[in-house]
C-alpha positions in Angstrom: 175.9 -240.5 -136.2 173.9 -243.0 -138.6 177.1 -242.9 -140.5 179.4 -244.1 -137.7 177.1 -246.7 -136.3 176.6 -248.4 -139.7 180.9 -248.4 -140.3 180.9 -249.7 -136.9 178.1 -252.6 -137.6 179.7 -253.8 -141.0 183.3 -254.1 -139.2 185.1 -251.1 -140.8 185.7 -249.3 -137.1 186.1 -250.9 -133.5 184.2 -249.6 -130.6 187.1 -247.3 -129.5 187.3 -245.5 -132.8 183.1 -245.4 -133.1 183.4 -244.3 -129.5 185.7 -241.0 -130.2 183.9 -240.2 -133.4 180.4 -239.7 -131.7 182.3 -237.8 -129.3 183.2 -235.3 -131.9 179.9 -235.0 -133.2 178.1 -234.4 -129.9 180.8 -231.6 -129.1 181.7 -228.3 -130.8 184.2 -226.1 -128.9 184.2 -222.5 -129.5 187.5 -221.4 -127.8 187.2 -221.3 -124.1 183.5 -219.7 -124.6 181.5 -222.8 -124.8 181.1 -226.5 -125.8 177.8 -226.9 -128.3 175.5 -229.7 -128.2 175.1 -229.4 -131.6 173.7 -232.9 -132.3 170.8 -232.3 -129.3 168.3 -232.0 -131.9 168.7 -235.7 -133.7 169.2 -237.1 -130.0 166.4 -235.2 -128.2 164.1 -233.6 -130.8 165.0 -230.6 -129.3 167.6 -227.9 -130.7 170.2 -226.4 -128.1 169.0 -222.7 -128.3 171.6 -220.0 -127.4 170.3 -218.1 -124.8 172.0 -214.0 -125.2 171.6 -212.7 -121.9 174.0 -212.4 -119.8 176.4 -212.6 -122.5 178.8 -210.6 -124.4 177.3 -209.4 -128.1 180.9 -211.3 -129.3 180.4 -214.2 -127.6 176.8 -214.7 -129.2 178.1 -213.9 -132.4 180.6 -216.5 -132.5 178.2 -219.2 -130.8 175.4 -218.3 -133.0 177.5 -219.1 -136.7 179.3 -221.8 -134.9 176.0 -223.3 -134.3 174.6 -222.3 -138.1 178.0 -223.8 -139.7 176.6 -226.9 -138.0 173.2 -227.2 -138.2 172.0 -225.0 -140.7 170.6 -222.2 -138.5 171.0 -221.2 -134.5 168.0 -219.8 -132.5 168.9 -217.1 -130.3 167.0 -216.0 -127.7 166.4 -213.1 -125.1 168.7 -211.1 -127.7 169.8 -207.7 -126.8 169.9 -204.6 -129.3 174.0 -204.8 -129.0 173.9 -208.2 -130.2 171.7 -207.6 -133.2 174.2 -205.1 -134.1 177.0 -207.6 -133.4 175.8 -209.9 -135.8 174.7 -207.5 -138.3 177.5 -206.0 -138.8 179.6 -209.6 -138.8 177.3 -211.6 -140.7 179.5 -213.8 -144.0 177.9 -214.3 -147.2 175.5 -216.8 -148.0 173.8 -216.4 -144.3 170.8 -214.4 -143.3 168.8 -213.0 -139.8 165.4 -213.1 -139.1 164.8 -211.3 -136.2 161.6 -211.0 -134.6 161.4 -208.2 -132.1 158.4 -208.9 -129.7 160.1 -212.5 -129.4 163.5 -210.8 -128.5 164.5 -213.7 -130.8 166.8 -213.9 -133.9 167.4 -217.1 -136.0 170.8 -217.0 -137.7 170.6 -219.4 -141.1 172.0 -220.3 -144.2 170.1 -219.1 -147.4 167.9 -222.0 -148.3 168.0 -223.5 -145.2 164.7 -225.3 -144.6 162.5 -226.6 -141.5 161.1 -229.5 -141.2 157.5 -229.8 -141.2 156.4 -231.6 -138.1 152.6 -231.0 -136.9 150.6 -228.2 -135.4 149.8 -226.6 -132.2 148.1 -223.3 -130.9 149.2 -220.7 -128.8 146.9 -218.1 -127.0 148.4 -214.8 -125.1 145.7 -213.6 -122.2 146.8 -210.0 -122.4 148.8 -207.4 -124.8 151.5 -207.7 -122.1 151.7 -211.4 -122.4 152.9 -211.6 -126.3 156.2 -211.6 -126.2 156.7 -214.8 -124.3 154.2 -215.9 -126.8 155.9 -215.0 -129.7 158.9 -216.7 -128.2 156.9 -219.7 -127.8 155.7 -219.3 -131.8 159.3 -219.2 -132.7 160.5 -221.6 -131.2 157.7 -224.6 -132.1 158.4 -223.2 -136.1 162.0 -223.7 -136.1 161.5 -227.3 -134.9 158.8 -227.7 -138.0 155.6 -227.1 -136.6 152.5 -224.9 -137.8 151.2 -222.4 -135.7 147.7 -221.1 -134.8 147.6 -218.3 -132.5 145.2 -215.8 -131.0 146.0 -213.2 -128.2 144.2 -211.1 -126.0 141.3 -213.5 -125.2 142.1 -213.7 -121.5 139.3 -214.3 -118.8 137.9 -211.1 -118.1 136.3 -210.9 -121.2 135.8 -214.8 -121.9 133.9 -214.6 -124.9 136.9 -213.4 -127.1 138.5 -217.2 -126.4 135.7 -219.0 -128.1 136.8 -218.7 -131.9 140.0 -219.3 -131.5 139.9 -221.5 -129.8 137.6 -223.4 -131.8 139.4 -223.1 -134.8 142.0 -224.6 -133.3 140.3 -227.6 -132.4 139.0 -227.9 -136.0 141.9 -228.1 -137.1 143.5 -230.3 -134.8 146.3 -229.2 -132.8 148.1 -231.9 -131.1 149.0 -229.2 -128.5 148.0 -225.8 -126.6 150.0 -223.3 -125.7 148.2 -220.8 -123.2 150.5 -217.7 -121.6 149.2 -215.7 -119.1 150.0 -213.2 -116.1 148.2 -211.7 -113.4 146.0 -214.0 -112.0 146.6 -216.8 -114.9 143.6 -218.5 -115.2 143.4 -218.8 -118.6 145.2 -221.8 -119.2 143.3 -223.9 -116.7 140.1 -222.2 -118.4 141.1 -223.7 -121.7 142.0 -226.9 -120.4 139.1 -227.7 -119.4 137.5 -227.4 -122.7 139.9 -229.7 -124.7 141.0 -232.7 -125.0 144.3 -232.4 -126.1 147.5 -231.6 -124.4 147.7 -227.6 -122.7 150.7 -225.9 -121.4 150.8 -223.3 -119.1 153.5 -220.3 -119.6 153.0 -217.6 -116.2 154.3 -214.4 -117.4 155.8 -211.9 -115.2 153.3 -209.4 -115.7 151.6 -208.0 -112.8 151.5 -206.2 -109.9 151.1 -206.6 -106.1 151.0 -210.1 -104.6 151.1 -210.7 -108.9 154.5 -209.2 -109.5 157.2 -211.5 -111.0 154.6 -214.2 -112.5 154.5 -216.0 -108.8 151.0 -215.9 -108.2 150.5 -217.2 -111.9 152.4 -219.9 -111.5 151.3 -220.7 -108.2 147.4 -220.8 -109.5 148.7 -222.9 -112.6 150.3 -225.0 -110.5 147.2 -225.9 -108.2 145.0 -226.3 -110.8 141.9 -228.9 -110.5 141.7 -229.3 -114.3 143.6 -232.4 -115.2 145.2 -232.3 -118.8 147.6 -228.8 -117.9 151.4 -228.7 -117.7 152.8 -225.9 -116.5 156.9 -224.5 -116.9 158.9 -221.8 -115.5 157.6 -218.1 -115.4 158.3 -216.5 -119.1 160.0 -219.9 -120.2 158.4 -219.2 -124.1 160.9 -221.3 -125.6 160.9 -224.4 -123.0 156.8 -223.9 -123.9 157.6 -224.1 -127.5 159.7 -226.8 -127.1 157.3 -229.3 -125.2 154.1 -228.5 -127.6 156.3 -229.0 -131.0 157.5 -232.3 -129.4 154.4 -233.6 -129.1 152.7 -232.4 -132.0 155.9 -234.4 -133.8 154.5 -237.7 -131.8 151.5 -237.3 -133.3 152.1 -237.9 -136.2 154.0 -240.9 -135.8 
């Protein structure tokens, strides 16, 4: 993009021709699957992420490398057990998988492909139950650079566990929080009002009774009286991740 714009400053394109090349860069088609964003990450910080479910193991496979060809790497998420097989057994030299199963992730990368280093944030899980949208929410915030400091199981009903961690983190200054929760999800309004820097909420769908599906999480979260708490969808690790590594990367500006 930097590239085009610069041609297009000293006089060696017009407008139209600037115009269609940026096009092209914002837009990779991958037959009548998909069109990639593959530039999202230079234009919003933020990476497109392919998100495998709901589609077919094939289809991933061929989003994923297109994606990797690109960028480097591709960061799938919600991946099924058919599509790490897909890509397993379709994966060309000189690229490698790191899966990570609690996240029901897998990054797809070229061998010496390296992140950027961009900050630090924390992430705390209230229950067992709640760590794998947390480990989606890890995931994600390292691919776009940042340093991660997590703790789980240090949910309310046994409030003393939170302390260290929590502490720790603040030592060594996070620029966000991360705090996932189900059930009742107090947690993150619990933490955020002990800190003063940014928190975001992640309800989980764990639970039960008027609990089940993460709605009474979200509704507590949402009706917090501690200012200083954000709050996304229920289970939304990576849109978590996302928000926390973005601003850990404006603090350091």
């Amino acid at each position: 993009m930097e590239d085009v714009l610069r041609a297009l400053l000293r006089g060696e394109i017009d407008i139209a021709t600037a115009k269609n090349k940026l096009r092209v860069l914002n837009i990779k088609r991958v037959g009548d699957v998909a069109k990639l964003d593959v530039n999202r990450a230079q234009r919003t910080g933020a990476p497109e992420a392919i998100l495998a479910q709901d589609k077919r193991p094939e289809d991933v496979r061929r989003l994923a490398l297109a994606m990797a060809e690109e960028n480097g790497y591709a960061l799938i998420t919600r991946v099924k057990e058919e599509d790490v097989a897909e890509l397993e057994g379709n994966l060309p030299d000189g690229y490698e998988l790191i899966r990570n199963q609690k996240a029901r992730t897998v990054i797809l990368k070229r061998e010496g492909h390296l992140f950027p280093k961009a900050g630090r944030i924390g992430v705390l899980a209230a229950g067992t139950a709640d760590i794998s949208v947390a480990e989606e929410v890890v995931v994600t915030a390292e691919v776009m650079g940042c340093e991660v400091i997590k703790a789980y199981d240090v949910g309310v009903a046994g409030i003393h566990r939170l302390y260290e961690p929590l502490t720790e983190m603040l030592e060594k200054n996070v620029a966000a929080i991360v705090v996932v929760a189900g059930m009742d999800a107090v947690l993150p309004i619990v933490v955020s009002s002990h800190v003063d820097v940014p928190v975001v909420g992640v309800p989980t769908s764990v639970g039960y009774g008027m609990g089940k599906d993460g709605i009474a999480g979200l509704m507590t979260m949402l009706q917090t009286c501690s200012p200083g708490l954000a709050v996304v969808n229920i289970d939304n690790g990576f849109g978590a991740g996302v928000f926390a590594a973005i601003v850990a990367k404006q603090s350091r500006i």
